[in-house]
N, C-alpha and C positions, 0 to 999 in steps of 0.2 A: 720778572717778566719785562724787565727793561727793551727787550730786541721787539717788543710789541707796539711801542709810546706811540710811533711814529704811524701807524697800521690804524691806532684805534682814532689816532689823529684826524687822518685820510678820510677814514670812516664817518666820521661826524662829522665830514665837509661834505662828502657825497649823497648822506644822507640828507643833510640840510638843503643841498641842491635839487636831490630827486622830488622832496619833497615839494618844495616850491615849484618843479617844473610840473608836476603831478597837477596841484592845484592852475595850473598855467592852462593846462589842457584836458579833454575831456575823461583820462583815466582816475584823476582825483586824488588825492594825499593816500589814503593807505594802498590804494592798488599800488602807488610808484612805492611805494615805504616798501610793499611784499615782492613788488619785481625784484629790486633791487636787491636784497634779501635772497632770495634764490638765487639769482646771478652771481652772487657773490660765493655762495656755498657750491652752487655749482662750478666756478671757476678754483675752490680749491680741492673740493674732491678729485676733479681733474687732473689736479698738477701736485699733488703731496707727492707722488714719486720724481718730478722736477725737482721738488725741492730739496729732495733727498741726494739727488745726483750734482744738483747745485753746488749742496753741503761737502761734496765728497773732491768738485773741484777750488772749492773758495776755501777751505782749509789748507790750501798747499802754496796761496795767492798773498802776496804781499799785501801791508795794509791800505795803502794806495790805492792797488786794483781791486781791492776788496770794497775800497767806498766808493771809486770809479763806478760798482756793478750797482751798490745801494743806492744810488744817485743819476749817474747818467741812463745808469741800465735799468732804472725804473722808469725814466719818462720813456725811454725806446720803448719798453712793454708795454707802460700804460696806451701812450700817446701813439708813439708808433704802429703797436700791431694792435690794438682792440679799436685803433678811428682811423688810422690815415691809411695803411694796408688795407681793409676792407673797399675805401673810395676808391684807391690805387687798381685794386681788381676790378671793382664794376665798371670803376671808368674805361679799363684798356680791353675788358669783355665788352663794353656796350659803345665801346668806340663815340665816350662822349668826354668831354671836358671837364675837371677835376670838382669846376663850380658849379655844373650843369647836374655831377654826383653829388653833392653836399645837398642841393635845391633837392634833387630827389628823394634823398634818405631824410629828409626833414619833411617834406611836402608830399612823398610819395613814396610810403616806406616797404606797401606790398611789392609794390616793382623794382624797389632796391632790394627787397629780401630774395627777389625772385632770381633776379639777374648773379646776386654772390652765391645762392644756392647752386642752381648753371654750371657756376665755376668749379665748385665744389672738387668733383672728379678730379681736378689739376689742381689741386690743394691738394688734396690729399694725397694724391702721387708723388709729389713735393716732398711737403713733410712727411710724409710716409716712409718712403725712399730711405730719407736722411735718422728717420729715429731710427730707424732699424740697421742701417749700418752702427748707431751708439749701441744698439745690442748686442750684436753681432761681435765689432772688435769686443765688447766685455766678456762675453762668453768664452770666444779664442784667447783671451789675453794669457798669453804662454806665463807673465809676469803674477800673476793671481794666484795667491798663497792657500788663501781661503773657497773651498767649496761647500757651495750648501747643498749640491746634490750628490756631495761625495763622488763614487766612483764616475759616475754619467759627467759630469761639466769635467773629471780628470779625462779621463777620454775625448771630451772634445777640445780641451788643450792640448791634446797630442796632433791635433791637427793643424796646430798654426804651427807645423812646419812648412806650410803653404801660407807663403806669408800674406797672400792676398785672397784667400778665401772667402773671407766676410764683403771682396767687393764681387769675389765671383759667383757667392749665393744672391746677394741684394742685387746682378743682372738676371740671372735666371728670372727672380720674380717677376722684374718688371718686363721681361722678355716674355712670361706667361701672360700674362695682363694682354698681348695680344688675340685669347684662348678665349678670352671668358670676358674681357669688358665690351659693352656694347661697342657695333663696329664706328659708331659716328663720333665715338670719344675717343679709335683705338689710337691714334697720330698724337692727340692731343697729352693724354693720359701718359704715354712712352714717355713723352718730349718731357714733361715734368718731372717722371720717373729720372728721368736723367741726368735732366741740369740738378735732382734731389742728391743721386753718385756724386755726382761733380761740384757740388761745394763741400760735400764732406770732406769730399782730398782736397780741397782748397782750402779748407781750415785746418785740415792735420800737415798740410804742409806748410802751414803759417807755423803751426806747433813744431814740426821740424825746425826751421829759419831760427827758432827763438832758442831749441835747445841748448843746453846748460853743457856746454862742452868738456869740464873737467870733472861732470857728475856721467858722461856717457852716455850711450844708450839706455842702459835701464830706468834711468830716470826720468824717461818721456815714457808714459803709459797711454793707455787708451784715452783717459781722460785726465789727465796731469799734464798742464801747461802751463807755463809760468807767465805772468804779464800780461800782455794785450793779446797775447795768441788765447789765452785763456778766458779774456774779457770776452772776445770774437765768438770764441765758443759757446760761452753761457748763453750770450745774443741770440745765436744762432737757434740753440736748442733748444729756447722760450720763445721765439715764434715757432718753432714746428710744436711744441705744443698748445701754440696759443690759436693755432688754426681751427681747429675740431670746437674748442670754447669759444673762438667767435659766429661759428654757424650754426651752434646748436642754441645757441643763445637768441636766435631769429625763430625758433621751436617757440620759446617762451614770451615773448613778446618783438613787437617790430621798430619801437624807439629804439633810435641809435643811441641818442641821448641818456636813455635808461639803461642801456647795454653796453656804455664805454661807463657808466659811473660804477653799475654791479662790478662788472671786471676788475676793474680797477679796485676795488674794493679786494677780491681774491688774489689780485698781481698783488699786492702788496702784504698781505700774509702770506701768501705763500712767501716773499723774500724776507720775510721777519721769521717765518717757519725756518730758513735757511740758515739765516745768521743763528738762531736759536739750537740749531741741530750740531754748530759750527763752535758755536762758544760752550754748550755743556759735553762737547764731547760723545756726541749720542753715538757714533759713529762705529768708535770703539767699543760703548756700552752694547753695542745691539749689533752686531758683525756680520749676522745676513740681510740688515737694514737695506744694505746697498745693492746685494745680489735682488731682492726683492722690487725693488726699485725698478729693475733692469730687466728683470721679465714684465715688470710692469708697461714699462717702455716698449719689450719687445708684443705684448697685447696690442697696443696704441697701435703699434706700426702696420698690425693683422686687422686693425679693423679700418683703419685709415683707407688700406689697399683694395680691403672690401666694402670701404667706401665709392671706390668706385665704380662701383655695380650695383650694390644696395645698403641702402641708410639703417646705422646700427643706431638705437636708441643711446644719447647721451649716459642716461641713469646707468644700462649695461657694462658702459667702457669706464663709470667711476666707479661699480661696483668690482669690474676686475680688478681696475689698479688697487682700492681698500683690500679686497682679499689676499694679493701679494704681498702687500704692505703687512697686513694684517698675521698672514702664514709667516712671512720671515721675521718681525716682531716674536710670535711663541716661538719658533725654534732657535731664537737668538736667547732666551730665557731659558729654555731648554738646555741648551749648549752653556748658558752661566750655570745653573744648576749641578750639571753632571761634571765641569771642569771649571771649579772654582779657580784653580790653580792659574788660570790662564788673566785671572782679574787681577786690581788690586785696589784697595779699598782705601 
């Protein structure tokens, strides 16, 4: 369990931190020991199908970008989207100053919780938007050998003869979203829905620029990129999942303090889950691992959307993704079972 050292490391730093800030203020050593403790489990129940998707792009990644993502791409997560994204929103929602947000979420945490709550509806449209196109292309991916839903996902590979489908369903949606979200978020909600389209093709067209010209087209998949087009990606696809985990974490308590240390705690097994999935090969071992993953993602992106209309219970959206997870686990067992043939031992 070597891909863990660094996980349990973190862990007993943040622990030791929470603790002492616990004792600092009026919630006391074990209430910060048990936030922290939740936060953390709920950060990776959250994100096991990330890290599954992680595993599926950081196997194809040189070793370089691979410690580039263990390393830079863990303070971005940690650091970047579980504290400075959070102040980044309320500040530019509450039209105040970066320092003015820090003073608050320290000194004034129901109005900071209140304010990134607010915002919510335009996160979610966001990353919503954006995991569901990563759904989407997987589903269509004409390149995808493997179905787990046999004849139903072969049929809807027959439709990326449209090769832009997966952007012309993910506009419908957020086209609908005009239908059903309240009218005083409808502008708001759109406009995020959109710039959420438009970095997606701004990172698959990074992954175009990068492609590997004497391996061709087929070698650029949905989620196969090589280098920093691929680094871009990961980034990208751990803040839209790290949206939903940093608001629901305001559910359980309103220390920010306690809720970048929990995090942090699950950002970082979740990426030792990754490399772990990476180095024994789980990938291969369990062949709907990934498909599972990916309706799991595509769940996220259905409730995200209907986040913006009404608030879906955290515990709900971790028990969908465990049950994908969970479903394509046994019929990955299943399928070893009945075709041995296809292993090797």
């Amino acid at each position: 369990m070597k891909e863990f050292r660094v996980s349990f490391l973190i862990t007993a730093l943040c622990v030791g931190i929470a603790g002492w800030w616990g004792t600092q203020h009026s919630m006391g050593l074990w209430t910060a020991l048990w936030l922290v403790t939740v936060l953390a489990v709920l950060e990776v129940s959250l994100s096991f199908d990330n890290a599954v998707v992680n595993a599926s792009v950081l196997k194809d990644m040189s070793e370089f970008w691979r410690q580039a993502f263990l390393t830079i791409g863990i303070l971005v997560a940690v650091f970047g989207m579980r504290l400075v994204f959070p102040i980044v929103i309320v500040s530019f929602s509450g039209g105040i100053g970066a320092v003015e947000t820090m003073q608050m979420a320290l000194n004034k945490p129901d109005q900071y919780s209140q304010v990134l709550t607010d915002a919510y509806p335009v996160i979610s449209a966001f990353g919503g938007m954006f995991l569901l196109l990563v759904f989407l292309n997987f589903l269509f991916d004409i390149n995808k050998e493997t179905h787990w839903l046999g004849a139903f996902e072969e049929r809807l590979t027959k439709l990326a003869k449209f090769s832009e489908i997966s952007v012309f369903i993910a506009l419908c949606a957020i086209f609908s979203t005009r239908w059903w979200v309240p009218e005083a978020e409808q502008s708001r909600v759109f406009v995020a829905g959109v710039m959420g389209v438009l970095l997606y093709l701004a990172v698959d067209a990074v992954g175009a620029l990068f492609e590997n010209e004497e391996e061709g087209d087929a070698a650029v998949k949905t989620i196969q990129r090589s280098g920093f087009a691929s680094f871009l990606y990961l980034e990208v696809l751990d803040a839209s999942f790290s949206f939903d985990g940093v608001i629901g974490a305001f559910a359980i308590t309103k220390d920010v303090v306690i809720i970048m240390l929990g995090l942090a705690i699950g950002a970082m097994f979740v990426r030792s889950m990754t490399v772990y999935l990476v180095h024994r090969g789980t990938l291969s071992e369990y062949i709907y691992l990934e498909h599972g993953a990916h309706y799991a993602i595509g769940a996220l992106a259905a409730i995200m959307l209907l986040g913006t209309r009404v608030h879906v219970p955290e515990v709900v959206t971790g028990l969908i993704g465990v049950a994908f997870i969970g479903a394509a686990v046994w019929s990955s067992l299943l399928h070893r079972k009945n075709h041995p043939e296809h292993y090797t031992t």
